[in-house]
DSSP file (Angstrom, degrees, kcal/mol; ACC not computed):
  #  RESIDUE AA STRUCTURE BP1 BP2  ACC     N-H-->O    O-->H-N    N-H-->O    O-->H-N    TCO  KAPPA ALPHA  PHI   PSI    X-CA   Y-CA   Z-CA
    1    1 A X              0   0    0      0, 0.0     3,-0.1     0, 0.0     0, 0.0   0.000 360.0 360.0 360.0 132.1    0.0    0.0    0.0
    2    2 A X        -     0   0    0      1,-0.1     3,-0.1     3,-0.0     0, 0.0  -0.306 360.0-103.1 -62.5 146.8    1.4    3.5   -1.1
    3    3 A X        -     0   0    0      1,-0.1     2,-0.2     2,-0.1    -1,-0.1  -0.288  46.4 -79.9 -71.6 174.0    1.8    5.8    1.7
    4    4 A X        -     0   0    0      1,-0.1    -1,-0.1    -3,-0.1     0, 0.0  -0.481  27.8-128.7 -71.7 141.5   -0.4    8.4    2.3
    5    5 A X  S    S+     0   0    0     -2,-0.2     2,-0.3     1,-0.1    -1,-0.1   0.569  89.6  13.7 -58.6 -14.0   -0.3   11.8    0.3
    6    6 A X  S    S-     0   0    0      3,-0.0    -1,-0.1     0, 0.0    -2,-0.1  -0.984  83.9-100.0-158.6 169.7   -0.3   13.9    3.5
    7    7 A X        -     0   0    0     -2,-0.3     3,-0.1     4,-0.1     6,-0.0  -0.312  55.1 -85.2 -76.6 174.3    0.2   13.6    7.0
    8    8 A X    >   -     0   0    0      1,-0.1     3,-0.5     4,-0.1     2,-0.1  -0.411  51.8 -83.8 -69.3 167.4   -3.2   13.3    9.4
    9    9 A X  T 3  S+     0   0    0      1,-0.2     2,-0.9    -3,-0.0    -1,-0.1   0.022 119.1  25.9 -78.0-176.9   -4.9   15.9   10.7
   10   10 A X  T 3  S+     0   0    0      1,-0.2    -1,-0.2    -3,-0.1    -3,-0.0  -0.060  89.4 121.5  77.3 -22.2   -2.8   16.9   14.1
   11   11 A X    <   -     0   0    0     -2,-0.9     2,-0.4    -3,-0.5    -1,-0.2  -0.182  51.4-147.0 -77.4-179.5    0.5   15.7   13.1
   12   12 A X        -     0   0    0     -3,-0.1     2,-0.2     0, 0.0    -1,-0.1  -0.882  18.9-117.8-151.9 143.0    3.3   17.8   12.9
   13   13 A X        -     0   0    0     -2,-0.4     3,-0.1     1,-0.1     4,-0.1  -0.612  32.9-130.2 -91.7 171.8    6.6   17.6   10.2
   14   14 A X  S    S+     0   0    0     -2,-0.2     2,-0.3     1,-0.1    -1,-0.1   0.293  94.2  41.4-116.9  -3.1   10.0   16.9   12.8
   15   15 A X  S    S-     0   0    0      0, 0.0     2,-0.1     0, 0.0    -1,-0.1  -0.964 104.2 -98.7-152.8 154.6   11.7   19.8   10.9
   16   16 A X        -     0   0    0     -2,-0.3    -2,-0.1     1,-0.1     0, 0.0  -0.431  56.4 -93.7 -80.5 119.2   10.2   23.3    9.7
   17   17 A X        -     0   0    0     -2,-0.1    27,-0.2     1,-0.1    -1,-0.1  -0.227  21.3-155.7 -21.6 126.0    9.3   23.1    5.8
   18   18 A X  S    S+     0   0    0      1,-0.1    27,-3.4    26,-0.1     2,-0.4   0.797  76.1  29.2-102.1 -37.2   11.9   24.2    3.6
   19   19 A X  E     -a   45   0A   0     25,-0.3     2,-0.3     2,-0.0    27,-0.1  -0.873  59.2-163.4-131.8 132.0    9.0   25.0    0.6
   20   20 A X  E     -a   46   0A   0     25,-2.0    27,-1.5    -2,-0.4     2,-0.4  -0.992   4.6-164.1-121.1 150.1    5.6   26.0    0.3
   21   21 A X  E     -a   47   0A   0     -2,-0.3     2,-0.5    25,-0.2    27,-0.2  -0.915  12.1-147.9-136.5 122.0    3.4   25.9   -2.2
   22   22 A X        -     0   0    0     25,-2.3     6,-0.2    -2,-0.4     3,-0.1  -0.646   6.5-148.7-107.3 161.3    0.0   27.9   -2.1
   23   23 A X  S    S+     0   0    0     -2,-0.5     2,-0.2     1,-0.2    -1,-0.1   0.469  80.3   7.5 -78.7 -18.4   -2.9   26.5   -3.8
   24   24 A X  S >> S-     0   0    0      1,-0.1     3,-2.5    25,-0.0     4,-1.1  -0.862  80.4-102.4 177.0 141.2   -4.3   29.6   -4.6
   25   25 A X  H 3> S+     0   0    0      1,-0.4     4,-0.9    -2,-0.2     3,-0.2   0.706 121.9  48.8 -51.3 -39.0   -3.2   33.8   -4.5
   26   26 A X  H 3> S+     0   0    0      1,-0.3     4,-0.7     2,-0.2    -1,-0.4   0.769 114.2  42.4 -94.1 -21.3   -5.4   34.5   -1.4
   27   27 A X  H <> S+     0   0    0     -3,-2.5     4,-1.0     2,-0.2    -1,-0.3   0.647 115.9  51.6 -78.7 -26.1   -3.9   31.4    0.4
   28   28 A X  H  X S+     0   0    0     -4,-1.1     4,-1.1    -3,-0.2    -2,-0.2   0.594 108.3  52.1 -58.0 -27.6   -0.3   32.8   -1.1
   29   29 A X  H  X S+     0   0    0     -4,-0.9     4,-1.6    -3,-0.3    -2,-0.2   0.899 107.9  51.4 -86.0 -29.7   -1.2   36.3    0.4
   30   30 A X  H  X S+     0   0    0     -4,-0.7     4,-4.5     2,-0.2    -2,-0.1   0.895 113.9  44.9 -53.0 -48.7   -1.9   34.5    4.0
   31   31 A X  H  X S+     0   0    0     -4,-1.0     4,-3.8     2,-0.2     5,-0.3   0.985 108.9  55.6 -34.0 -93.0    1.5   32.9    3.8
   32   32 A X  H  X S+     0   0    0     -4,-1.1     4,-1.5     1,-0.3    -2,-0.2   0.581 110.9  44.7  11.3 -83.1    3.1   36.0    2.7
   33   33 A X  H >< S+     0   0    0     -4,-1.6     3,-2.2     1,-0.3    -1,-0.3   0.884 115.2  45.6 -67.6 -63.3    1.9   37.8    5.6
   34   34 A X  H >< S+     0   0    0     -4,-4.5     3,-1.5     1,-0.3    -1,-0.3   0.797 112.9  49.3 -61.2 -27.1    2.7   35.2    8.2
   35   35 A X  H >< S+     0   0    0     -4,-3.8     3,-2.2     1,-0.3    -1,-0.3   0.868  97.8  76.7 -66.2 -34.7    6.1   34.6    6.8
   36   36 A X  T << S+     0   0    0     -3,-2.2    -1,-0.3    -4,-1.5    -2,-0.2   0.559  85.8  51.8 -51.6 -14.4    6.5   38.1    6.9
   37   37 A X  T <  S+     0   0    0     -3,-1.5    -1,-0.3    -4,-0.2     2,-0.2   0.536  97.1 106.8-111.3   8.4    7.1   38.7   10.7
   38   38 A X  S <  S-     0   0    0     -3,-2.2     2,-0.4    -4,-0.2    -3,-0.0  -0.492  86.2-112.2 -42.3 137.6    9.8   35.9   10.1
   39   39 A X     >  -     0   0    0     -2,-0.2     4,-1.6     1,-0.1     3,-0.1  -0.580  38.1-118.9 -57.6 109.4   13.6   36.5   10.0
   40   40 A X  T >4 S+     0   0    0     -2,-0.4     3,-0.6     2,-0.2    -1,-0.1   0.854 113.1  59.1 -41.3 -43.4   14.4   35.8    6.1
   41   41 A X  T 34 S+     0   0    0      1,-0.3    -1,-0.2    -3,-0.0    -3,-0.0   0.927 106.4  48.4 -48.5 -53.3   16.8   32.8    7.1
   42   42 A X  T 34 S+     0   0    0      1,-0.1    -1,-0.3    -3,-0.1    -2,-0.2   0.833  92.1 100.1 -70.9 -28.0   14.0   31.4    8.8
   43   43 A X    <<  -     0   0    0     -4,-1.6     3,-0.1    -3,-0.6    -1,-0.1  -0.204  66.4-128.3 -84.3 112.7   11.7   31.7    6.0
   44   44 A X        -     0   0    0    -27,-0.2   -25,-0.3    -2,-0.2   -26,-0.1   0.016  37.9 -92.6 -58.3 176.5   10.7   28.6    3.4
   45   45 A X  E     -a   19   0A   0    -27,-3.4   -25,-2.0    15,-0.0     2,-0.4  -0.483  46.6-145.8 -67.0 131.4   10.8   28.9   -0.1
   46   46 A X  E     -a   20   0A   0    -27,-0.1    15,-1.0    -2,-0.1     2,-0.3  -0.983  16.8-177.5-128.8 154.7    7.2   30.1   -1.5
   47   47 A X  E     -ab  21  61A   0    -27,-1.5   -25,-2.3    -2,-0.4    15,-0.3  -0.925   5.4-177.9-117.7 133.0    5.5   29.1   -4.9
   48   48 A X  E     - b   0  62A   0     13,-0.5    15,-1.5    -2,-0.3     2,-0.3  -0.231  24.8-115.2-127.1-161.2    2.5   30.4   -5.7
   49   49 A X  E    S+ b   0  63A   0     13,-0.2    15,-0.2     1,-0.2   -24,-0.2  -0.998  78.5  38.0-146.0 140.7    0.0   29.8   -9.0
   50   50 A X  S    S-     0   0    0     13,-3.2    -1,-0.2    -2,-0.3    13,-0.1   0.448  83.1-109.7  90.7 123.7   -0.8   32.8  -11.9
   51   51 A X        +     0   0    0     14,-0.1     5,-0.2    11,-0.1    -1,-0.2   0.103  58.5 170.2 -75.1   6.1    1.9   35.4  -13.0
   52   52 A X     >  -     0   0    0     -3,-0.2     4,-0.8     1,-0.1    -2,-0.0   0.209  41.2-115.1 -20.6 151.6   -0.2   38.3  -10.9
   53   53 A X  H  > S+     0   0    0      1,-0.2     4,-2.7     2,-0.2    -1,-0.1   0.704 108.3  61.2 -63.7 -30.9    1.7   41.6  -10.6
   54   54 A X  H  > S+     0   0    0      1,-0.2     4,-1.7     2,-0.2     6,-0.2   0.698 100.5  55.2 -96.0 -12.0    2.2   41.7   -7.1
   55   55 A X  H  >>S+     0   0    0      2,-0.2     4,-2.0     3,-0.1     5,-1.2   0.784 103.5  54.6 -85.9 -25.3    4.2   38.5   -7.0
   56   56 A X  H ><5S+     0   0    0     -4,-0.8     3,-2.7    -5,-0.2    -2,-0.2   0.920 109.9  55.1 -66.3 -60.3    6.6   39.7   -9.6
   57   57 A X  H 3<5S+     0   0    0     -4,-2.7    -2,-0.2     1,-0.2    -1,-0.2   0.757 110.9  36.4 -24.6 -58.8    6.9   42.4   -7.2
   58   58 A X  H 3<5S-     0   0    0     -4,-1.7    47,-0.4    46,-0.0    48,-0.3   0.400 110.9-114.7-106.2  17.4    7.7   40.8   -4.5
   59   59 A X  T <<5 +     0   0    0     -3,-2.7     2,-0.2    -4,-2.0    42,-0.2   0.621  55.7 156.7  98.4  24.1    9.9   38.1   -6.2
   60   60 A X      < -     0   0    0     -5,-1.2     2,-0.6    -6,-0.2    -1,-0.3  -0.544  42.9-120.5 -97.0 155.0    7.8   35.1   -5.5
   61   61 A X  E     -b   47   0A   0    -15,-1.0   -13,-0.5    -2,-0.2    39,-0.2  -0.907  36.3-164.9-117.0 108.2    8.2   32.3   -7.7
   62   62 A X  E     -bC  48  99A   0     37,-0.9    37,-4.3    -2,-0.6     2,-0.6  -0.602  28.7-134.9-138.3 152.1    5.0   30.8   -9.8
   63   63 A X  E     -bC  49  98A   0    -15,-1.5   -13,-3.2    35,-0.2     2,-0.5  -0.918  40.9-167.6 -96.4 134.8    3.6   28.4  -11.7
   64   64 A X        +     0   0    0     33,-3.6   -15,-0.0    -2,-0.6    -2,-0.0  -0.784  20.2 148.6-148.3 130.0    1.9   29.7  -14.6
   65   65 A X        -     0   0    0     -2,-0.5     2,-0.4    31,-0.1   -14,-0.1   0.528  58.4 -78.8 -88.4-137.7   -0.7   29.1  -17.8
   66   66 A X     >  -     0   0    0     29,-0.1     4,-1.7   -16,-0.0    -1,-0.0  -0.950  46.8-177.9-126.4  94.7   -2.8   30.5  -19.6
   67   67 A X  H  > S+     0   0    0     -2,-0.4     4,-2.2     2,-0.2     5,-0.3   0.963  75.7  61.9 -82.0 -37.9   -6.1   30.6  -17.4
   68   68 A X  H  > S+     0   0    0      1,-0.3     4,-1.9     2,-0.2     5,-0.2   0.812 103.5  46.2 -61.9 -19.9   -8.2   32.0  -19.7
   69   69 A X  H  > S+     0   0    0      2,-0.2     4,-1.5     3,-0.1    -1,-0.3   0.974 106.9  56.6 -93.9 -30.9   -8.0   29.4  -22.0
   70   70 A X  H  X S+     0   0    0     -4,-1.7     4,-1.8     2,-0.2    -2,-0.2   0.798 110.8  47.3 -38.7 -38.6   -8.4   26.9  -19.3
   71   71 A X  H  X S+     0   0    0     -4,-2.2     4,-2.1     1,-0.2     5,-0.2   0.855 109.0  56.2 -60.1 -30.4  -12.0   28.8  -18.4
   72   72 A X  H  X S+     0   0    0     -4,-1.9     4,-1.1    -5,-0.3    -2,-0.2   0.832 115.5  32.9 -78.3 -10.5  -12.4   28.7  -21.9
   73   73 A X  H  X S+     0   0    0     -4,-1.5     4,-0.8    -5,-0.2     5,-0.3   0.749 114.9  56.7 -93.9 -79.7  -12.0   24.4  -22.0
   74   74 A X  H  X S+     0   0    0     -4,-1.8     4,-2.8     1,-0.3    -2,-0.1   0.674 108.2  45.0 -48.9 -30.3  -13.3   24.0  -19.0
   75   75 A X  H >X S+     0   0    0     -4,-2.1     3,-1.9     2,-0.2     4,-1.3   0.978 109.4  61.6 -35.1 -82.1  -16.7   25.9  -20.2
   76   76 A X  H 3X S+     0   0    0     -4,-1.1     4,-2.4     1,-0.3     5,-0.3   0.617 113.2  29.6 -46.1 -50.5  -16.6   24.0  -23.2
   77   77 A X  H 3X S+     0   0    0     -4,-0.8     4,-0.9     2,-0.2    -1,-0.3   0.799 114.1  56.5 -88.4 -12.9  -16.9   20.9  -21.7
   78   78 A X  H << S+     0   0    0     -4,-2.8     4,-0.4    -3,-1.9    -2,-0.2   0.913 116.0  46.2 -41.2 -43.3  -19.0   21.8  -18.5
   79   79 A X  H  X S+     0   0    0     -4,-1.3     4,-1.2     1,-0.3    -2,-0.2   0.814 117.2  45.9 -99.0 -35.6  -21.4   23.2  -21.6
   80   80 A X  H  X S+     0   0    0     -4,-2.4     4,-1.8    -5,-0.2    -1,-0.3   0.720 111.1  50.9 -71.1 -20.0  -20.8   19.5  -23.6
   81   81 A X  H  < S+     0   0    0     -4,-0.9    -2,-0.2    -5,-0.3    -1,-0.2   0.622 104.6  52.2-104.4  -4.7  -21.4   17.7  -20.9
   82   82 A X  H  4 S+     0   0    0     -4,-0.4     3,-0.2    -3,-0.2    -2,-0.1   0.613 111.4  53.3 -87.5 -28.3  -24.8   19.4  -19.9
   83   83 A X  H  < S+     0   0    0     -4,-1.2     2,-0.4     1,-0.2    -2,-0.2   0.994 121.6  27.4 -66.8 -63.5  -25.8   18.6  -23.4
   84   84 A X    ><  -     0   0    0     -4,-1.8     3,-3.1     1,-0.1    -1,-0.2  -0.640  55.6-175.3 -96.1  59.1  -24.8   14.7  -23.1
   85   85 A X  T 3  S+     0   0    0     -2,-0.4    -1,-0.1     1,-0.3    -2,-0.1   0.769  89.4  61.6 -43.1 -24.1  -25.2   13.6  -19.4
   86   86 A X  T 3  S+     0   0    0     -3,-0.1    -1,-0.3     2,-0.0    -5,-0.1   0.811  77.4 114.9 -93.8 -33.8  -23.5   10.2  -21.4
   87   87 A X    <   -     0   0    0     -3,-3.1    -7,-0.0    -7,-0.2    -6,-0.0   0.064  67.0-112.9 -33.8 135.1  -20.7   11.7  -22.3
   88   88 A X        -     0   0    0      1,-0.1    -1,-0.1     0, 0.0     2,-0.1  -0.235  31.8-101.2 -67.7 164.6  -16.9   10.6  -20.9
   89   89 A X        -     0   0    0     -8,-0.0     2,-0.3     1,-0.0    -1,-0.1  -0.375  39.4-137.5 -73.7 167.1  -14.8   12.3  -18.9
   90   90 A X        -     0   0    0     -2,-0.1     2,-0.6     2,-0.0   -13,-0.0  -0.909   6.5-141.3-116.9 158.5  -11.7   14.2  -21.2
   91   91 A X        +     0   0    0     -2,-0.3     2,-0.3     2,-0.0     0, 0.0  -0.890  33.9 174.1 -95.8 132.9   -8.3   14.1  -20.0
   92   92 A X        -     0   0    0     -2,-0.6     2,-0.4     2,-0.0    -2,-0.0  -0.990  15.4-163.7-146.9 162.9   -6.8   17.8  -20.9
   93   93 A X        -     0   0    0     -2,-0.3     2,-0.4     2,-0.0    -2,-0.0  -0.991   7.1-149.8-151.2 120.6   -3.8   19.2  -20.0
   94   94 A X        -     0   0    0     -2,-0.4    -2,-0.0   -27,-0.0   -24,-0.0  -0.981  32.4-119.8 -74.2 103.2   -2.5   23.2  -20.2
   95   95 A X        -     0   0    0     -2,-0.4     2,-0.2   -30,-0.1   -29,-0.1  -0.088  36.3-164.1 -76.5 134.5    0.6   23.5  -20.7
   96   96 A X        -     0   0    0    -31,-0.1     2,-0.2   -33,-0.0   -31,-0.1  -0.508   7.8-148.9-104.3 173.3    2.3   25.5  -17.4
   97   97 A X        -     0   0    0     -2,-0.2   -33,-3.6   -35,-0.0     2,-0.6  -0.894  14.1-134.1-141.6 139.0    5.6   27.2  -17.2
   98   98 A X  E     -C   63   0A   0     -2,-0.2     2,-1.7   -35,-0.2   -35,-0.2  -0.788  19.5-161.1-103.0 147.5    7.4   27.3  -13.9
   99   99 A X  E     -C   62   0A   0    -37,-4.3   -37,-0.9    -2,-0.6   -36,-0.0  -0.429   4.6-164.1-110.5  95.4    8.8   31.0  -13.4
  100  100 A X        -     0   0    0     -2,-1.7     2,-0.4   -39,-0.2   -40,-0.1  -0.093   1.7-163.0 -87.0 163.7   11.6   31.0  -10.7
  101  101 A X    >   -     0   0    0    -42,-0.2     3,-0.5   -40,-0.1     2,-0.3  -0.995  26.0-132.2-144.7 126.6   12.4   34.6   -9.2
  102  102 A X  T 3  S+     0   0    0     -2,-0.4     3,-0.1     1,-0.3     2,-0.0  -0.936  74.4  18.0-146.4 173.2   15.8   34.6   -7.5
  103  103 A X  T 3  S+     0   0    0     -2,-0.3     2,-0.4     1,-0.0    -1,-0.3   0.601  83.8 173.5 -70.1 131.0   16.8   35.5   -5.1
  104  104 A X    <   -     0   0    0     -3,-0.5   -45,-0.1     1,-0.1   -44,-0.1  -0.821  39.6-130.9-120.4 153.4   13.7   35.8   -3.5
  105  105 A X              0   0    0     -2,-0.4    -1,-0.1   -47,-0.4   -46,-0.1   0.872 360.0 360.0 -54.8 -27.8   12.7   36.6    0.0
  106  106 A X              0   0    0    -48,-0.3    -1,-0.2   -60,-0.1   -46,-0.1   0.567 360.0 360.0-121.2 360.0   10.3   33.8    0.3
């Protein structure tokens, strides 16, 4: 049996994260904040999602697509698939770039 993808809820990692990655800008801005009253040594690596302006600013390091054409697939097949309850699922894939910002504070 594979291990599990994350730990349960309550457990604790035995050494402070070296990386974060947040899931989404307003969970990237929380980070941000808290990491902020950190000493930069202590402070992990953070990755965020979406090329936004205020992470180039502040040097944060992102994964990023083309979202709008992902709302525009992901329409398309919400809007096919309302048509055909019978339809399969599609496997699709948007090609990302990761966009490293060094040296960065976080």
């Amino acid at each position: 049996m594979p291990p599990p993808l994350a730990s349960p809820p309550g457990d604790r990692l035995p050494d402070p994260p070296t990386a974060i990655v947040a899931s989404n800008n307003q969970v990237l801005l929380g980070i941000v904040d808290e990491l902020s009253t950190r000493s930069r040594r202590d402070r992990p690596t953070v990755i965020g999602f979406d090329d936004v302006e205020w992470a180039r600013v502040l040097g944060i390091t992102v994964v990023a697509g083309d979202i709008e054409a992902l709302g525009r697939r992901a329409a398309r097949l919400a809007t096919a698939r309302l048509a055909d309850r019978t339809r399969s699922a599609e496997h699709t894939v948007i090609p990302m770039r990761l966009i490293t910002r060094a040296p960065s504070p976080w």
